[in-house]
C-alpha positions as CSV (number, residue, x, y, z in Angstrom):
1,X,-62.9,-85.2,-30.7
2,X,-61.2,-82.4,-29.1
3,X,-63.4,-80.1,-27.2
4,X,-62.5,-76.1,-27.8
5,X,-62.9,-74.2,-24.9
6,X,-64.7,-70.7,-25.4
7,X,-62.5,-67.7,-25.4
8,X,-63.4,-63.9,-24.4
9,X,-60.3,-62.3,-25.7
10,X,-57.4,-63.6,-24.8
11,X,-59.3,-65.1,-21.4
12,X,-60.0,-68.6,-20.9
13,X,-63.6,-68.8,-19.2
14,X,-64.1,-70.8,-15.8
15,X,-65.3,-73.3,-17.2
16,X,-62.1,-74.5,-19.0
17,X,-60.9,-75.9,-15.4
18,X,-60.0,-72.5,-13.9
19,X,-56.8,-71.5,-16.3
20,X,-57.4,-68.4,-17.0
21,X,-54.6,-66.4,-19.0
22,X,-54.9,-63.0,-19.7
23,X,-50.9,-62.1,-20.1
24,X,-47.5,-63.3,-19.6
25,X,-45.0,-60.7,-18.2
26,X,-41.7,-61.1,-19.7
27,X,-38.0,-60.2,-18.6
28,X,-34.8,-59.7,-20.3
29,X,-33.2,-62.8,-22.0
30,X,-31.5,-65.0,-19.8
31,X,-29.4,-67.0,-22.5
32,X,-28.2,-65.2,-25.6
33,X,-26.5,-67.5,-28.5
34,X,-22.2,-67.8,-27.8
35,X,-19.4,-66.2,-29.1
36,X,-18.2,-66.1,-32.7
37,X,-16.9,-69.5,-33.7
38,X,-18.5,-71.3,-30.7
39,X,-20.4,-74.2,-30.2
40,X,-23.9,-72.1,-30.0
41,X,-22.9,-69.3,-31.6
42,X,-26.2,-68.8,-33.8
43,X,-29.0,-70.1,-31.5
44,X,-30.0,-71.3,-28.2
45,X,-33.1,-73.3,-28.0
46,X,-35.3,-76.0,-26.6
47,X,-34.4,-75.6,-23.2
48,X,-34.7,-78.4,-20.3
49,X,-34.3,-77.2,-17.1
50,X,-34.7,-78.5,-13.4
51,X,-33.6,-76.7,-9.9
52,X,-31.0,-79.7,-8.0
53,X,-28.8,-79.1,-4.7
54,X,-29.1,-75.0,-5.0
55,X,-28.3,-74.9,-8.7
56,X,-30.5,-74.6,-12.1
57,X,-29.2,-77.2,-14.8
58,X,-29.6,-76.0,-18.5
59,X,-30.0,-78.1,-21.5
60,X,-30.7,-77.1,-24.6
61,X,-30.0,-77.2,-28.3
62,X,-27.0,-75.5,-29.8
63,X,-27.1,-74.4,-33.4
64,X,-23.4,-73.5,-34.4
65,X,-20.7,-74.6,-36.5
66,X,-23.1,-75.8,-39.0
67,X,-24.6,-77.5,-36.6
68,X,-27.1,-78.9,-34.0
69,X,-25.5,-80.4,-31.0
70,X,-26.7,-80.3,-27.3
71,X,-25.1,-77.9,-24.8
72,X,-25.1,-78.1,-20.7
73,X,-25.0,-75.0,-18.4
74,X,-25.3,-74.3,-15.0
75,X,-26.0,-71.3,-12.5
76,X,-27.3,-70.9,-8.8
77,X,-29.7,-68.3,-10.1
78,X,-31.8,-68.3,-13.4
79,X,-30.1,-64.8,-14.3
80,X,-26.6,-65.9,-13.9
81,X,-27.0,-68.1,-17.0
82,X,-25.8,-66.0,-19.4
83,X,-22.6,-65.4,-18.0
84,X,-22.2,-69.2,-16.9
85,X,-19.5,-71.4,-18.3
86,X,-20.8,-73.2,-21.0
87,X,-20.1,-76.9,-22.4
88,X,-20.7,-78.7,-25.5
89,X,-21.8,-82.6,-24.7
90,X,-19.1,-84.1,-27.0
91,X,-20.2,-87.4,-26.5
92,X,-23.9,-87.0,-27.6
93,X,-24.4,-87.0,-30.8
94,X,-25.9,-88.9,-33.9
95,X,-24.2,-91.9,-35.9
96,X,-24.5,-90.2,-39.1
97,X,-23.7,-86.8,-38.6
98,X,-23.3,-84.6,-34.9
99,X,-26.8,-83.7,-35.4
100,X,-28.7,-84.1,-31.2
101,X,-30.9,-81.7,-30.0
102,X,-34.5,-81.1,-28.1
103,X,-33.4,-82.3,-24.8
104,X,-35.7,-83.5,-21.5
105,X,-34.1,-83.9,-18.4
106,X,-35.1,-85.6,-15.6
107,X,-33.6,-87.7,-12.4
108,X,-35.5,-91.5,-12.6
109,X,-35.2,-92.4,-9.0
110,X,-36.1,-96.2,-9.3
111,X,-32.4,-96.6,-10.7
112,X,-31.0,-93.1,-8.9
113,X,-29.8,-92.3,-12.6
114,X,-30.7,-89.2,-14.4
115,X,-31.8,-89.0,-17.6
116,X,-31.3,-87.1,-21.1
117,X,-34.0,-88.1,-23.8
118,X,-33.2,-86.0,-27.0
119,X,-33.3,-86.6,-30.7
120,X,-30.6,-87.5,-33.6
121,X,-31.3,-87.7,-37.6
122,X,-30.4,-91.3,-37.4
123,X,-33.7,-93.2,-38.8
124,X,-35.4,-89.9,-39.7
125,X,-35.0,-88.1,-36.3
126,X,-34.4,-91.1,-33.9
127,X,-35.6,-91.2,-30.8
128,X,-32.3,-92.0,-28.1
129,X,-31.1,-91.0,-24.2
130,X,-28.2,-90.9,-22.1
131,X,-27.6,-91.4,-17.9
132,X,-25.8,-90.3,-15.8
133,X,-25.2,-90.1,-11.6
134,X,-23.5,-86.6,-11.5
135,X,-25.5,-84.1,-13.6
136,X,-23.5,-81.5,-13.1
137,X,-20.1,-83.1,-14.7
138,X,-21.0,-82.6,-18.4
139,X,-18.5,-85.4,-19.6
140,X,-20.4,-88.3,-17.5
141,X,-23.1,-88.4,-19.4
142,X,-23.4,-91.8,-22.0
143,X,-23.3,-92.7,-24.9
144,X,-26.4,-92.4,-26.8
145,X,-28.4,-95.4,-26.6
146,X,-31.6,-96.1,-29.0
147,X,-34.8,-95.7,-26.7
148,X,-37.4,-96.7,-29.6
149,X,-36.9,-98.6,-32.9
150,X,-39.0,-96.6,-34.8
151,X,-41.6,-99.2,-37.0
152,X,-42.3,-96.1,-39.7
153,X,-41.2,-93.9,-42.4
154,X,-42.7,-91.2,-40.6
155,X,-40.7,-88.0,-39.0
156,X,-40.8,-88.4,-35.2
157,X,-40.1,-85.5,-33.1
158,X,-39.5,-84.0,-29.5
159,X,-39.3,-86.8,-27.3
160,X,-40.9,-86.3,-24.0
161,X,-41.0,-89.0,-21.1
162,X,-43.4,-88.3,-17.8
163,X,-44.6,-91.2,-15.5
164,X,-47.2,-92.2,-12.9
165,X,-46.3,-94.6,-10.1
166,X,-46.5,-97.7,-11.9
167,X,-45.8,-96.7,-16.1
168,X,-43.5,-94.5,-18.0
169,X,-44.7,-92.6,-20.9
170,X,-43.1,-91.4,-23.8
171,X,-44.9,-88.6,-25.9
172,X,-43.8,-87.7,-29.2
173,X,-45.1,-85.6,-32.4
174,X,-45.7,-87.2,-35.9
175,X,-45.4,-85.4,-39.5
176,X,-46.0,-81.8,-37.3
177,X,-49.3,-82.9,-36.7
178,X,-50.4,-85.8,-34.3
179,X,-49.2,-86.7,-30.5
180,X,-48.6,-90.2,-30.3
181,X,-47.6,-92.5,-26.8
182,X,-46.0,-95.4,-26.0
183,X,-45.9,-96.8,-22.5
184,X,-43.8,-99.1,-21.1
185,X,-43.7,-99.9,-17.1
186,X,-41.2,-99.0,-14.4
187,X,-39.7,-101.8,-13.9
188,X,-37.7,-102.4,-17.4
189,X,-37.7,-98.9,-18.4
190,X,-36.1,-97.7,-20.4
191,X,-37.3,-100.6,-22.8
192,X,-40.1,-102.5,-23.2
193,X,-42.1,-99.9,-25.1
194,X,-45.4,-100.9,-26.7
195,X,-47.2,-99.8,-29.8
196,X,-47.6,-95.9,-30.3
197,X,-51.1,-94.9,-30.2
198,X,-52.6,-91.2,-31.5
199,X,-53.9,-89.5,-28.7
200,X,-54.3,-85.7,-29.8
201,X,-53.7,-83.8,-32.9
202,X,-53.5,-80.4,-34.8
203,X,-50.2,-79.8,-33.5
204,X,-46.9,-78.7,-35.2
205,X,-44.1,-80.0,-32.7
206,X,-42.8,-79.5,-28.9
207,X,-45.2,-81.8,-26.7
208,X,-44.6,-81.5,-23.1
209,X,-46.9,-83.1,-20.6
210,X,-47.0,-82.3,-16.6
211,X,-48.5,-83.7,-13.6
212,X,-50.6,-80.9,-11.9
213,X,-49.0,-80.4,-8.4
214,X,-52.5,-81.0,-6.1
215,X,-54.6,-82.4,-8.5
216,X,-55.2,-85.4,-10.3
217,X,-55.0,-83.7,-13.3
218,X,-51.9,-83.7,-16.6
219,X,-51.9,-81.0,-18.7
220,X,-50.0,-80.9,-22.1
221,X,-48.8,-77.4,-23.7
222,X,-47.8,-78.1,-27.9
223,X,-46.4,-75.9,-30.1
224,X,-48.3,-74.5,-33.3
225,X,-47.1,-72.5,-36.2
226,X,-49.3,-70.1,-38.6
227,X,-46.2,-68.9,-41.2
228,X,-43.4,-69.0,-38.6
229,X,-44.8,-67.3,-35.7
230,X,-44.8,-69.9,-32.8
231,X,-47.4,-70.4,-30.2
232,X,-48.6,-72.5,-27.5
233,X,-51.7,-74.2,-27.2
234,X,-52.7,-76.3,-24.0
235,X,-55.2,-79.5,-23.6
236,X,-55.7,-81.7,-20.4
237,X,-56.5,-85.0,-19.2
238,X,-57.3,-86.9,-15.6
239,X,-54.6,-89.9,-17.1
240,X,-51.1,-89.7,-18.6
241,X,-53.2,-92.6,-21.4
242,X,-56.1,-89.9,-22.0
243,X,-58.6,-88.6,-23.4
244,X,-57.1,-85.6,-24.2
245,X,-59.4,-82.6,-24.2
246,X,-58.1,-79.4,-26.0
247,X,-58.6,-76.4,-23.7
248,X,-57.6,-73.0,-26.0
249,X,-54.7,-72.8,-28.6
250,X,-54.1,-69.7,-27.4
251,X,-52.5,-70.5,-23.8
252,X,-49.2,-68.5,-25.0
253,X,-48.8,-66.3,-27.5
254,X,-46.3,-63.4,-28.3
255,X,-49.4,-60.7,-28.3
256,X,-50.2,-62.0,-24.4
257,X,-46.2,-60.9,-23.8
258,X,-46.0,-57.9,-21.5
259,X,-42.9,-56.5,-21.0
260,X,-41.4,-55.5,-17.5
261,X,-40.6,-52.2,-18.0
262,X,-36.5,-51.9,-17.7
263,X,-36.9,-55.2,-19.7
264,X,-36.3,-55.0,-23.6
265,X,-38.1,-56.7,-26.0
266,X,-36.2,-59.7,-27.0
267,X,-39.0,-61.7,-28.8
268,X,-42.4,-61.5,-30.9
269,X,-43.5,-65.5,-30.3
270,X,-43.1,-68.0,-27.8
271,X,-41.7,-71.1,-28.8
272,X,-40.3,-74.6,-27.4
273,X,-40.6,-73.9,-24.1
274,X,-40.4,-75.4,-20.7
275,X,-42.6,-75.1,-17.8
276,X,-40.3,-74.6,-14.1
277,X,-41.0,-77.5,-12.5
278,X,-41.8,-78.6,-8.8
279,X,-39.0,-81.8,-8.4
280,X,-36.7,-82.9,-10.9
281,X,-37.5,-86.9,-10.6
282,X,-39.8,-88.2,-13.5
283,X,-43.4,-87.4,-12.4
284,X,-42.4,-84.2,-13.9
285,X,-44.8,-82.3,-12.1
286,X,-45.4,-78.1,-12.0
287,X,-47.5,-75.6,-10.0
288,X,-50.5,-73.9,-12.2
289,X,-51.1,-71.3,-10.1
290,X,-47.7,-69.9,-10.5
291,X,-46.6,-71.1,-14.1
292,X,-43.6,-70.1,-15.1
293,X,-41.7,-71.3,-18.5
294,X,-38.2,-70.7,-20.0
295,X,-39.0,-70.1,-23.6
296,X,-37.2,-69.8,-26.7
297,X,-37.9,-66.7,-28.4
298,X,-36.7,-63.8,-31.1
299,X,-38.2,-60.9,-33.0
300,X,-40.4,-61.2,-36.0
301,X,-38.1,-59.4,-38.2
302,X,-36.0,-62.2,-39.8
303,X,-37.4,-61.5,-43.4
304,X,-36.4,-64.4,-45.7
305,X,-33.6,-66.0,-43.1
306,X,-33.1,-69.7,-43.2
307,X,-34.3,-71.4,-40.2
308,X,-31.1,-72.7,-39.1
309,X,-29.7,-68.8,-39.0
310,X,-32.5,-67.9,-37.2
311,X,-31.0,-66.2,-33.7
312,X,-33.0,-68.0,-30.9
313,X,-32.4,-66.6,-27.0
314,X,-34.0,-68.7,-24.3
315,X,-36.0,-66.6,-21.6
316,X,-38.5,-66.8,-18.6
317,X,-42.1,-65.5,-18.8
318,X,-44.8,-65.5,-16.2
319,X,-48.4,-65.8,-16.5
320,X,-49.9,-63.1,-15.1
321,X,-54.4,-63.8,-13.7
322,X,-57.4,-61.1,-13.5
C-alpha cells in the first residue's frame, strides 16, 4: 500500500525524507509552438533534455500538421531555445501513421550509443527507440526499432528507461492508472526484457524515475489529472525494483507557481515535465536540493478545445524551500 505523507499546506513535513516544497518560481516560456504551417506549429510538449559538450539538446513532441511527430533543437543556453533552429526527425515515426512522440533521451555508455525511447500508435501505443553516436545531427538518428512486444490489449504509455550498475529498467503507465517495470540487464540491453510487474498506481500518465545524486535513494514524479488540470505527484524508493512509497501528490502544482516578476504568466498547471539532470548517461541521476524541471504548460482558459489544439509551451520552474 502506498503510504501518504502528511501535508501542512502545500508543505511536505520532515518526515517525508526532507522534500519540502512550498513553491516553484517560474520564468517566461522558453519554447513557444512554430510558425504557421510548421512542423510544431500547435504545441510543444513532453520535453527531454540533457546538458552535452556546452550545449542543451531538446526533444520533445510536435503537434502540427495534424499531427504528432518528434522534434530536435539545440542551444548553448536554456533561453536561446526559442529562437534555435529547429528540426523535424523525419525518420522517426510509426508504421501506421507518422504518429511518435514522448521522448527520453539518454547517452548508454556500455555501447557509447545514445538513445531515444518514445512511443508510436503501432500496437496501441508501441513502445520503440532509436541510436545514434552524434546527437546533435538530427538525421543520424535510426530507424525505429520495437523495444517491447507488448503481451496485452492494454494502452501502454510514456516509456521511461533508468539503470543501476548491473540492470536497465523500463517504466511505463497502464490504462492512465498503474506503473508497471520490466528489467532486463546491461549486457543484452536493449532486449531481453522480462515480465512487467505493477509497482505503483493512481496515476494518469508521465512516469519519470531519477537516481538521487548522494544518496541511495530513486524518486519517481507522475503526472495526475482532476478534469484537465495537470499536476505532479512524487513517491520514492531505496531500489529502481521497489517498494514504492507515495510521498504527497502535490509535489507540483500550478497554485505552487510563483511568477518572477518581469516574467508573464504562461501557464495554470504543470504538466509532462522533466527534471535537469546531473549527467546525460543512463543512471539518469538529478540534484534534489536544487530541482529544476522543464515543464510543459498553458493557461486554463481553453474552454471546450480539443486536446490536440490545445497550445502547449515548454518552460523551466524552480522549486523554491522555507
Amino acid at each position: 500500500m502506498n503510504r501518504v505523507c502528511p501535508l501542512i499546506g502545500v508543505m511536505l513535513l520532515a518526515a517525508c525524507g526532507g522534500v519540502r516544497a512550498a513553491s516553484w518560481r517560474a520564468g517566461s516560456a522558453l519554447l513557444s509552438p512554430g510558425l504557421a504551417k510548421s512542423f510544431d506549429e500547435t504545441a510543444v510538449k513532453d520535453p527531454s533534455v540533457v546538458f552535452f559538450e556546452g550545449r542543451w539538446h531538446l526533444f520533445y513532441t510536435a503537434r502540427g500538421r495534424g499531427e504528432y511527430t518528434t522534434g530536435y533543437t539545440s542551444a548553448s543556453t536554456l533561453d536561446e531555445l526559442n529562437a534555435a533552429p529547429r528540426h523535424e526527425l523525419t525518420q522517426i515515426r510509426g508504421r501506421t501513421e507518422r504518429y511518435a512522440c514522448a521522448p527520453q533521451v539518454f547517452f548508454f555508455e556500455p555501447q557509447g550509443l545514445w538513445y531515444l525511447v518514445y512511443q508510436t500508435r503501432d500496437a496501441n501505443y508501441q513502445p520503440v527507440y532509436s541510436t545514434t553516436k552524434t546527437i546533435d545531427r538530427p538525421l543520424s538518428w535510426s530507424e525505429p526499432r520495437v523495444l517491447v512486444e507488448k503481451d496485452e490489449d492494454a494502452k501502454w504509455i510514456d516509456f521511461w528507461v533508468i539503470c543501476d550498475e548491473t540492470m536497465a529498467y523500463l517504466f511505463y503507465t497502464r490504462n492512465h492508472h498503474d506503473v508497471v517495470v520490466q528489467t532486463t540487464s546491461l549486457d543484452v540491453f536493449p532486449q531481453g526484457w522480462g515480465k512487467g510487474r505493477v509497482v505503483f498506481r493512481g496515476v494518469h500518465e508521465a512516469v519519470h524515475v531519477y537516481r538521487v545524486h548522494g544518496r541511495d535513494e530513486y524518486h519517481m514524479i507522475y503526472e495526475l489529472n482532476e478534469q484537465g488540470v495537470r499536476s505532479f505527484g512524487l513517491a520514492r524508493a531505496r531500489h529502481l525494483a521497489g517498494p514504492w512509497e507515495k510521498v504527497t501528490d502535490t509535489y507540483a502544482t500550478g497554485g505552487q507557481l510563483v511568477f518572477e516578476r518581469d516574467a508573464a504568466r504562461w501557464t495554470d498547471m504543470v504538466s509532462h515535465g522533466e527534471m535537469i539532470r546531473r549527467g546525460y548517461d543512463q543512471r539518469i541521476a538529478y540534484d534534489d536540493t536544487a530541482s529544476a524541471m522543464l515543464i510543459q504548460g498553458r493557461l486554463d482558459d481553453a474552454g471546450d478545445t480539443p486536446y490536440p489544439s490545445l497550445p502547449w509551451r515548454l518552460g523551466l520552474i524552480k522549486r523554491s524551500r522555507q
